[in-house]
N, C-alpha and C positions, 0 to 999 in steps of 0.2 A: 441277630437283628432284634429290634426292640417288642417286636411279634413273641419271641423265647424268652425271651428275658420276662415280661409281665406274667407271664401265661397261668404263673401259679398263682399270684399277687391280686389284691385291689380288683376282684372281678366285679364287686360294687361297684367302683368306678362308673362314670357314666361321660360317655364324648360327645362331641360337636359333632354331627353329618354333615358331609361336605356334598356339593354334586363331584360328578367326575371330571369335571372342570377346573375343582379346586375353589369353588363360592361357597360360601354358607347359606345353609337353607332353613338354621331357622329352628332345627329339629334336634335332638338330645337323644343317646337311646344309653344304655348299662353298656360296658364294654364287651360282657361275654355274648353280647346278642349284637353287639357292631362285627367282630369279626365273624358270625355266624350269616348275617346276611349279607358280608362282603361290604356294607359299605366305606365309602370313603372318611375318613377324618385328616386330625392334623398331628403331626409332633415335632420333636425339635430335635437336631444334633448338634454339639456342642464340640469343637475342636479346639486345644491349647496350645500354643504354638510357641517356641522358645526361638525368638528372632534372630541370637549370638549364635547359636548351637543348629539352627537350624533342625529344630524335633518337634517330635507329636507327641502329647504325652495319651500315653495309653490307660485304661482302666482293664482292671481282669474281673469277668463278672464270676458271682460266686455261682451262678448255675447259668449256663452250660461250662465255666471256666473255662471261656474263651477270651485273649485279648480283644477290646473293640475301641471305641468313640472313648473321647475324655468325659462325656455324658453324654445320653438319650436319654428323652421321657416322651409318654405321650402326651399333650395338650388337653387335659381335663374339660368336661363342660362349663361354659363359662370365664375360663380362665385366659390366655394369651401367651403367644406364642412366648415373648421375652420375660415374662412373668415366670412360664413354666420351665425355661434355660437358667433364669437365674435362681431361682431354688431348689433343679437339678444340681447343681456346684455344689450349693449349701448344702444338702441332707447327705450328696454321695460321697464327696470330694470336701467338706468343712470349710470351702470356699467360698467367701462372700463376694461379691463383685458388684460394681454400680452400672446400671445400662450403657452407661458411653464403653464400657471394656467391647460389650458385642455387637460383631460386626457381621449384618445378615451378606454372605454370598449367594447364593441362589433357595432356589426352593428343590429339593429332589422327591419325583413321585415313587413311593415304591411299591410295587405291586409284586405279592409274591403269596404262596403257601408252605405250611411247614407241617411237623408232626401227621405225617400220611393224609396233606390236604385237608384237616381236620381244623385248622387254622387259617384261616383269610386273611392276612392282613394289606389293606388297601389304605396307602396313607403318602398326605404331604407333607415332608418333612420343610422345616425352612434349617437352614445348614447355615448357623454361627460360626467363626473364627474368633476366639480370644488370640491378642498378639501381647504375651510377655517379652523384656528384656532376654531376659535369663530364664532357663530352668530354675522352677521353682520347688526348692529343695524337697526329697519326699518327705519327710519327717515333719512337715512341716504340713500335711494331709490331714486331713481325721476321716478315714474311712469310713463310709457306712457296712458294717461287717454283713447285714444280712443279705446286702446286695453285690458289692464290690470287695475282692481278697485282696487285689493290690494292684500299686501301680508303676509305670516307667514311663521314662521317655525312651523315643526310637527316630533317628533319622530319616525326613521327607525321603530320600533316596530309598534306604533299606526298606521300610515300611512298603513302599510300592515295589519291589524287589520279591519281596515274600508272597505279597499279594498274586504276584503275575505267576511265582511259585506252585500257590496253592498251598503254602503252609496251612496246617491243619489245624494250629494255634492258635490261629483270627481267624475270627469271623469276616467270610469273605466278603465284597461289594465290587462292584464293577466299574473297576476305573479306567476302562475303557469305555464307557458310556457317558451319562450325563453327571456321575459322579468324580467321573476324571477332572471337572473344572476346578476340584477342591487343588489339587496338584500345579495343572496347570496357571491359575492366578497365583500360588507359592510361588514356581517356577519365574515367572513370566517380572512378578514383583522384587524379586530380588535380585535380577541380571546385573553384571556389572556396564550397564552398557550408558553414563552418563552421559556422553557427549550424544546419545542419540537422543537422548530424551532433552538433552537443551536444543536440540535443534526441531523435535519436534513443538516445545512448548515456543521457542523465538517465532517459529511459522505461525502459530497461535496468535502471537503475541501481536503480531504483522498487521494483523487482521484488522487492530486498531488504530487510528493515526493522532497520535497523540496532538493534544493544540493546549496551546494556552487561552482560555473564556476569559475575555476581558471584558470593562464594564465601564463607560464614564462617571465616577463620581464629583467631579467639577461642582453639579446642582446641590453636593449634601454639605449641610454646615454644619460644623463640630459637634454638634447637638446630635444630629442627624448620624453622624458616624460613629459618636459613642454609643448610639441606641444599636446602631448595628452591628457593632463589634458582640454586643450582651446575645441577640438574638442567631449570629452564627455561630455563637459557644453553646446555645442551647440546640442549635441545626445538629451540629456535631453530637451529642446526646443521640439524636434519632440512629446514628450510627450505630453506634453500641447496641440499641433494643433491637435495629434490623438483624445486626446478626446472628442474635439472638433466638430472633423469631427465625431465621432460614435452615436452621440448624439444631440443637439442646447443645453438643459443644462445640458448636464452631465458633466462639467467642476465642475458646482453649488452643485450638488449631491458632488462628489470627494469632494470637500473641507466640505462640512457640515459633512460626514461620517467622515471624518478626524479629525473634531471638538470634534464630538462626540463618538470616539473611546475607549475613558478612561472611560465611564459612567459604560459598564457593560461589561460582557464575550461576551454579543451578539453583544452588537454596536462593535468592538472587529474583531470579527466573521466576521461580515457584510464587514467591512473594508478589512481585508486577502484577502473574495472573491471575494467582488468588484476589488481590484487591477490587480486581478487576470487577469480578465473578458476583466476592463477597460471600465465596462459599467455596467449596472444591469440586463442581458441579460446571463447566463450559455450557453456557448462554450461550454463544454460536454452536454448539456441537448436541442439537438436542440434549440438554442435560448431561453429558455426559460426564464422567469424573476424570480428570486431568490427576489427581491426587489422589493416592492412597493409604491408606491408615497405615504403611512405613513409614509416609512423610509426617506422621500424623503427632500430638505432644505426647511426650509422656508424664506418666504420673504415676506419685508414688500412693500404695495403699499400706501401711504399716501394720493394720487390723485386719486386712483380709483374712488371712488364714492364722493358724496355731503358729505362735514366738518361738525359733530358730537363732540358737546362741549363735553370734556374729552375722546375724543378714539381717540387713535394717531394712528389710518386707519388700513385698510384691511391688515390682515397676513395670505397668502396662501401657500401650500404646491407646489413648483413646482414638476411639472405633467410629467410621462413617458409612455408610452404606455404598454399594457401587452404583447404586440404582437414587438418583434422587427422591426424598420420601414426599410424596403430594401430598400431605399434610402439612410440611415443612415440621414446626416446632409448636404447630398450635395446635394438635395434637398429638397425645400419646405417640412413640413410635410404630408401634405394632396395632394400633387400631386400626379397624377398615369400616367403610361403610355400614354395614349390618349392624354391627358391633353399636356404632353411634346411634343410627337411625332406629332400631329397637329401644335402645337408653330412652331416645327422647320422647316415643311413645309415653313411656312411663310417667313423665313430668307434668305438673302443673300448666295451666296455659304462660303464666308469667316465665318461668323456668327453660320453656322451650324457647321461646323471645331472649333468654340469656344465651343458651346455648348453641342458636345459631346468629349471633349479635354477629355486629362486626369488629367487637371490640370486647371478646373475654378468649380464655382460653382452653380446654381440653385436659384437664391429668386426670390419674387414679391415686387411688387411695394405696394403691400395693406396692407405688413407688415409694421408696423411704425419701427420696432424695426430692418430695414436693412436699414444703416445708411452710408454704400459703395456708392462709384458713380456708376451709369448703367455706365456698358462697351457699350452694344449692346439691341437693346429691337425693339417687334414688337408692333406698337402701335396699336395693336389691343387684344394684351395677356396683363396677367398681371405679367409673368415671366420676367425676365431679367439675366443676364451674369457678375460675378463677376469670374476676375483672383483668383487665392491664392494667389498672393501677392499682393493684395488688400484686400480680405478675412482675409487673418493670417498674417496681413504686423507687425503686434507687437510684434510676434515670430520672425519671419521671418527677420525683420531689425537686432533686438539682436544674431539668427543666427548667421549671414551675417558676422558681426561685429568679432564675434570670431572667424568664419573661417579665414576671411581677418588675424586676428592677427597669427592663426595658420598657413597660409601659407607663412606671412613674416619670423616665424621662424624658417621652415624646411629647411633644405641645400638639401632634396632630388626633385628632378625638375619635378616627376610626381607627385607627391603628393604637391606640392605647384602650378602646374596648376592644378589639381583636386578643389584644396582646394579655391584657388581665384575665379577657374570658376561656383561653387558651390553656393560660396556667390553670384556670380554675378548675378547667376537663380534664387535665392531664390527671388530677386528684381526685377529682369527683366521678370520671370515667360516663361522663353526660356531655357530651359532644354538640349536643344541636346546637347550642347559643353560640357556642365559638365559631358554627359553620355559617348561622344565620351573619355573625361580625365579620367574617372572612367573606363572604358574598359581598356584602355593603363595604368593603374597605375600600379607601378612596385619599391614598396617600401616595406620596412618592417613592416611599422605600417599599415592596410588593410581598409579603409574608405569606408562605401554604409552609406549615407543620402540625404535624400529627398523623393519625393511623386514617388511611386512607382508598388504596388502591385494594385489591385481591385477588391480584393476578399469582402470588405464593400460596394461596391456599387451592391447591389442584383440586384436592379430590370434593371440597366444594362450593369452591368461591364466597366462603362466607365472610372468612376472618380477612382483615384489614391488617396493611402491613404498614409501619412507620416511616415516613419521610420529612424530608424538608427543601423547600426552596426558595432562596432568596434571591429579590433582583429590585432593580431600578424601574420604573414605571417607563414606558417610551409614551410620552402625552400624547405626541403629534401622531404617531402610529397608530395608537389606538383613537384616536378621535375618525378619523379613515375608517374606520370597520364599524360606526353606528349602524347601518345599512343590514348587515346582520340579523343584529338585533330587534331591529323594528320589524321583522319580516318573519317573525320566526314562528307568529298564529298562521300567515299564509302559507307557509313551508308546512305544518303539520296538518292544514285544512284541504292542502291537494297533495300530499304523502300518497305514492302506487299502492293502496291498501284500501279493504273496504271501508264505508264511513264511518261504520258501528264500532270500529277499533279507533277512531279519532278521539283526540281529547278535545274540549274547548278549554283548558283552565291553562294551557303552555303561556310559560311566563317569559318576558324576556329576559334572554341570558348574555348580561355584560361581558364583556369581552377585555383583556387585559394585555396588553402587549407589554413584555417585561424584556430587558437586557440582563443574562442569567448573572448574579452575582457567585453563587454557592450553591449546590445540591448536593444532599443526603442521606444515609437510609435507604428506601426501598429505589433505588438506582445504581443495579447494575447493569453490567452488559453493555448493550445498546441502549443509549442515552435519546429520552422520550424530546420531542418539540414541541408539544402543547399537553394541557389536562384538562380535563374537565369536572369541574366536583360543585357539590359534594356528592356522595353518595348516595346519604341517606335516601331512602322511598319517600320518607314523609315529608323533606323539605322542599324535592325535585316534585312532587305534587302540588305543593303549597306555593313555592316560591322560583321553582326553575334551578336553573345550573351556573355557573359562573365560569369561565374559562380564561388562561392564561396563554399567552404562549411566548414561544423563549426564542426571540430573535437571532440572536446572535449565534446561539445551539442552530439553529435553520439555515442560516447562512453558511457556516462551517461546512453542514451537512452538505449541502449542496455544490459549493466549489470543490470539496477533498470527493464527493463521492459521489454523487448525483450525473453531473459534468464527465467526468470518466466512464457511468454507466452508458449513458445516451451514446457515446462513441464509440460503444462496442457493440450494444447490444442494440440501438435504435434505427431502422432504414435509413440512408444517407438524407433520404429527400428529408426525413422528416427529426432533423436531428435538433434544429435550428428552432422548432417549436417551444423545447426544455430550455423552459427560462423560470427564472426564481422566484417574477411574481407569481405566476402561476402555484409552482408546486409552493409558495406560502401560502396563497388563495384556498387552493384546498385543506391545507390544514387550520386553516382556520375554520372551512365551514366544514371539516369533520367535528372536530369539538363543538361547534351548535349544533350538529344532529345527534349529539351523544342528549340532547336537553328534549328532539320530538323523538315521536315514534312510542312504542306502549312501554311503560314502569310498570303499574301499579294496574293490575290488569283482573278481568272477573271468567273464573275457570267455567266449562260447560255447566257443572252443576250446581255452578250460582254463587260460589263461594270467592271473596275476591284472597289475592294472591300480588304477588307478583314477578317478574319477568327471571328476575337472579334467584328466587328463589325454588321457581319450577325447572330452570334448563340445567342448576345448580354448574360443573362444573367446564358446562358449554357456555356458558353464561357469556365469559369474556371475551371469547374468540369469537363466537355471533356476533356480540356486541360491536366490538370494535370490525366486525367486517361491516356490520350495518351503518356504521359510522361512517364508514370509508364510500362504500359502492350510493348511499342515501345523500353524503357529501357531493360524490360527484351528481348526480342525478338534480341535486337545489341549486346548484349553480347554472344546471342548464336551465332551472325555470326562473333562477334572480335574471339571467343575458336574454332568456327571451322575452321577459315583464321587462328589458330594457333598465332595469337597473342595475345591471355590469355591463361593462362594454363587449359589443360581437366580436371583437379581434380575439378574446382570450376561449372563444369556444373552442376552437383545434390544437394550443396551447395547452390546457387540462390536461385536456384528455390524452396529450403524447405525455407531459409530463408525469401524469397519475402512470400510466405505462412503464414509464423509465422509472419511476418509483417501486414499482411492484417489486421489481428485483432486488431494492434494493433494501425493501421489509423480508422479504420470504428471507433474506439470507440470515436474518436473524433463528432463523430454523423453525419449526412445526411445534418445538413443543412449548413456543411464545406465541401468546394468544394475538398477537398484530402479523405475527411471520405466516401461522397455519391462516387465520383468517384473509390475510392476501393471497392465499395460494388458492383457496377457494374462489377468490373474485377473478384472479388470474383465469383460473381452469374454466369458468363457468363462461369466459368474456372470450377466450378463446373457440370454446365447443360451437358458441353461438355465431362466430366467423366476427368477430367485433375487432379481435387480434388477429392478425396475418403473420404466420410464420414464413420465411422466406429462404430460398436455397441456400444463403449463407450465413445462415442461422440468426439473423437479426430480423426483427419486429418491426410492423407497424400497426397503425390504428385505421380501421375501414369508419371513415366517418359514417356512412350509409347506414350503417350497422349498430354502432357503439350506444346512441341515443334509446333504440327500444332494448338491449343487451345490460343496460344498466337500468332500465325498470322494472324491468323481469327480474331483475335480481333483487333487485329492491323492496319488491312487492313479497315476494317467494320468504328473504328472512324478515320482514315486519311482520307476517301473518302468524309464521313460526312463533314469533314473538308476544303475538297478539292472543295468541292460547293456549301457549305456555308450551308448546308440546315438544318434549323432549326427544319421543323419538322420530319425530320426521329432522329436529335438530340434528341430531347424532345418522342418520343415513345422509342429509346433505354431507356434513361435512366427511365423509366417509369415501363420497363418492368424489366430490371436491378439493376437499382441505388435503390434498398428494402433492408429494415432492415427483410432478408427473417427469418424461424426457425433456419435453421443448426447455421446464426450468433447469431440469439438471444441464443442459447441456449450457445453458445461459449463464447459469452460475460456474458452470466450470471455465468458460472465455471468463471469468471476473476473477477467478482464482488463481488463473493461468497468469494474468499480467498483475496479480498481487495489488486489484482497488480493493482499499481499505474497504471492511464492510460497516465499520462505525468509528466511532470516535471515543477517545480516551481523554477528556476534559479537565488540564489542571488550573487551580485559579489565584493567579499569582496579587491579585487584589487583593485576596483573604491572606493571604500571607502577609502583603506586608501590613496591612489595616490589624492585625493580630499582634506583630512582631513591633509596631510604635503603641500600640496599646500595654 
């Protein structure tokens, strides 16, 4: 164990204390005085795997000269978990490696003592897998002699053979415990069993129903359609930088699965629901990973290690995590909160405004393979601050380029300052103007690209991920929804909250109704029916919000999946309620309650703040439940101020019902899925839903009206003073995948209704293919 192995070594050394939880606290002590008070730390084990051969390769340590792990170290103070794996390789093994080679499996606690209890050592290991092609030739090693005598490979088989043995020559581990999963995922990953797995990902695949989004363009004259050919090739751009951001190599994956797509019905397969995904991470499946770094590219490293007459070098498998990383790619891999949140202490006030933008990114310095200039850096971290356009300045130039040509060739004067101001952020990485041009756009052809949403950045909703969406204006539709807009000071002057958290400065937010031509970027999965932007704090203060919404994506939604929910899961009487204007009614007036309710808010101690930046990475899923239960709640007070009509009150409210089910199946760990599940569970407790002997719903009118102000009230308030942990216990108590849903989603899974849609757009094809 890595407890023996140090024991004579680097007692200066000094670690990170962990709690016994496995968090950081913050605290640093010498190593010979960590394992003397038993506390917890961190290290790394380091596995090499030869994928042909099926082997482990071994190292023999020179004291106790036992075989063990292809490396262990422990986690230095300061330092990080991949940091300290990847120059284990290097000093023990003369192996160089780049981050995407490793691939975190679990984390293993080890708790043990050795030398007559005389040594403590309490520690979290996080447990790497390198996947090579081949055995990589020994000679081709450069040991470190005063730690390692030598090395082998040994077959996954034999290796756990000796182990259950008791051979005396390895050092033992228990793989029979929590350390057996290292086996078990070998095992389980390389089964011959393809037809199972096309059939499990085709069930997958099911899930979606694929359509084609069409769009009338009759209204655009040649003018009109050359500009939009120029702005869907830059939409297409946003594609590239999303995947980018969701992943460091899943750029590399997308193109190898691409490559490899014609080989069989599964590579095939893989391909569909990767697209899908836009990652190898299932969006219906809580994040789960559909894909593994088997399926994963390979790549050749020729410099890894020491030149071997006739092996043209090391061919690795790049590495993804099984676990999706809630940073995504905007930062580091192995950063976690502490880590950040300490750094930005350190920073200037400008500096920390960079660092939790929504528009820079996250690396270190100890990366070789971050190749940006430092913007901004504390020299005593080893993070630093890259804009995006610096990050994705190779998209983002080609962008630029196109919109610039698109704007010279629109006669229309909001959409060619949208379109010039657009390019100009992409470069300048200064966003307001182009959001201020994008609010006021007032053309026929309807443009949202750039970074935007941050529902990819888990662990803090900072960072902004890249999209695009293009579509047609629907005139007549949207002149219909003024009503809205003009109402939206009274909607936040009687908001279920106290007064002192009301703004007067809410602006009205124009309302857009588009026919979806193209979307791209930060859309996968489950395909959104309206936005609401911009983001910024300081614009939605200033100037309000803007909102789009996507017709035709609505309608879809609603016949393929809506319509089939209501006949399973709705009481008969009350089936005939779910009708389409309605559930469009509601999303439209959830995107205006994303514009009331508190942004920009002032903490107990007088300091102001605001709402995404205190509940950080509750942010989204409050938000958009606030959107949702605040939406229904203004509709009851637009039909009883008599400006909706009375017929559409019982209407809503079945539909918003038959809706529920049909966001929660998007899963919990999509901040619209857990947020319905919270409105669900709380609408339910209150008797607002009636669950019924044959397991189908209804809505107790009696009920439903004070059931959604109470809710209403409860996450404004949350919201209103920022408080993260009365946040984090609702949704606790809430945000469950409780029976009543499981059992409702299981009738929707039984009979195979789509849970979304899979949108191709056979306009952009052929508008691309004569161009």
């Amino acid at each position: 164990m890595m407890g023996d192995r140090d024991e004579q070594h680097e007692e200066g050394r000094r670690f990170d204390i962990c709690t016994k939880a496995g968090l950081e606290t913050g605290i640093s002590k010498p190593r010979s005085v960590v394992h003397k008070d038993e506390d917890y730390h961190r290290g790394v084990h380091v596995w090499i795997f030869a994928e042909s051969t099926q082997e482990l390769l071994l190292q023999k340590r020179a004291w106790p000269g036992l075989w063990d792990i292809s490396s262990a170290n422990h986690v230095s103070a300061g330092s990080t978990s991949l940091v300290t794996a990847r120059r284990g390789l290097l000093e023990e093994l003369g192996l160089s490696l780049p981050n995407d080679a490793f691939e975190l499996l679990f984390v293993f606690q080890q708790e043990c003592d050795t030398n007559g209890e005389k040594f403590i050592n309490n520690e979290f290991n996080d447990v790497y897998l390198v996947t090579t092609l081949a055995p990589i030739p020994l000679e081709a090693f450069t040991l470190q002699e005063s730690k390692v005598s030598a090395v082998k490979y040994i077959s996954v088989q034999e290796y756990k053979h000796l182990h259950v043995k008791g051979d005396p020559q390895y050092v033992p581990y228990n793989f029979h415990g929590q350390y057996g999963q290292l086996f078990d995922i070998i095992t389980e990953r390389y089964q011959d069993n393809v037809e199972a797995k096309c059939l499990i990902l085709q069930k997958k695949l099911n899930r979606y129903a694929s359509i084609s989004v069409d769009a009338e363009l009759t209204d655009l004259n040649e003018e009109d359609k050359e500009v939009l050919v120029l702005i869907i090739q830059a939409a297409r751009l946003m594609d590239d930088i999303f995947y980018n951001q969701a992943w460091y190599s899943n750029a590399s994956l997308r193109e190898w699965l691409n490559q490899q797509s014609q080989l069989s019905e599964f590579d095939m397969l893989k391909l569909k629901y990767y697209l899908i995904n836009k990652c190898p991470w299932s969006s219906l499946d809580e994040d789960e990973a559909f894909l593994t770094t088997a399926d994963s590219a390979v790549k050749l490293l020729p410099e890894a290690t020491r030149k071997v007459v006739g092996w043209k070098g090391l061919e690795y498998k790049a590495a993804f995590p099984l676990v999706k990383p809630p940073g995504a790619s905007f930062y580091p891999p192995d950063m976690d909160k502490m880590e950040f949140e300490l750094w930005v202490k350190g920073l200037s006030d400008d500096e920390k405004k960079d660092a939790t933008s929504f528009f820079s990114v996250i690396r270190r310095h100890s990366d070789c393979h971050s190749n940006n200039i430092v913007v901004s850096s504390n020299p005593t971290s080893d993070l630093y601050i890259i804009p995006f356009s610096q990050e994705y300045f190779s998209f983002l130039a080609k962008a630029a380029e196109l919109l610039h040509k698109a704007g010279d060739l629109t006669t229309s004067p909001s959409l060619k300052r949208l379109l010039h101001s657009k390019a100009e952020a992409f470069l300048s990485n200064d966003y307001y103007d182009s959001d201020i041009a994008w609010m006021e756009l007032d053309s026929k052809l309807d443009v949202t690209i750039g970074p935007y949403e941050t529902y990819e950045d888990v662990l803090f909703g900072y960072k902004a991920a890249f999209e695009a969406f293009i579509g047609i204006r629907d005139d007549k539709a949207t002149a219909q929804l003024k009503i809205f807009g003009d109402h939206l000071k009274d909607l936040e002057q009687n908001l279920p909250m106290d007064d002192m958290y009301k703004s007067e400065d809410v602006t009205f937010a124009p309302i857009r109704i588009i026919q979806l031509v193209y979307n791209s970027g930060d859309v996968k999965g489950p395909q959104i029916l309206a936005f609401n932007l911009p983001n910024d704090e300081r614009i939605v203060k200033d100037r309000g919000t803007s909102m789009v919404m996507l017709k035709n994506v609505s309608e879809a939604k609603f016949k393929l999946i809506l319509q089939p929910i209501a006949e399973l899961c709705i009481v008969k009487e009350q089936q005939e309620l779910v009708d389409f204007d309605s559930f469009f009614t509601h999303t439209i007036c959830h995107e205006c309650c994303h514009g009331i309710g508190p942004h920009t808010i002032t903490l107990p101690g007088g300091q102001k703040s605001t709402v995404r930046l205190e509940l950080q990475e509750l942010h989204t899923t409050l938000e958009e439940a606030k959107a949702d239960i605040v939406g229904l709640w203004a509709l009851n007070f637009l039909i009883s101020k008599d400006l909706l009509p009375k017929t559409l009150v019982k209407s809503i409210y079945v539909s918003f019902l038959a809706s529920c089910f049909r966001t929660v199946r998007f899963g919990l760990t999509e901040a619209h899925g857990k947020g319905q599940a919270l409105q669900f569970n709380w609408l339910l407790e209150k008797g607002a839903y009636v669950l019924h002997p044959d397991d189908t719903f209804s809505v107790d009118f009696d009920k439903i009206e004070g059931a959604v102000e109470g809710l209403s009230r409860e996450i404004l308030t949350i919201q209103a003073k920022g408080d993260k942990d009365f946040a984090q216990k609702l949704l606790e108590k809430y945000g469950q995948m409780t029976e009543p849903l499981t059992t409702a989603l299981g009738k929707l899974a039984n009979v195979e209704v789509p849970v979304d849609i899979a949108p191709n757009f056979p306009v952009v094809t052929k508008l691309l293919h004569n161009n």
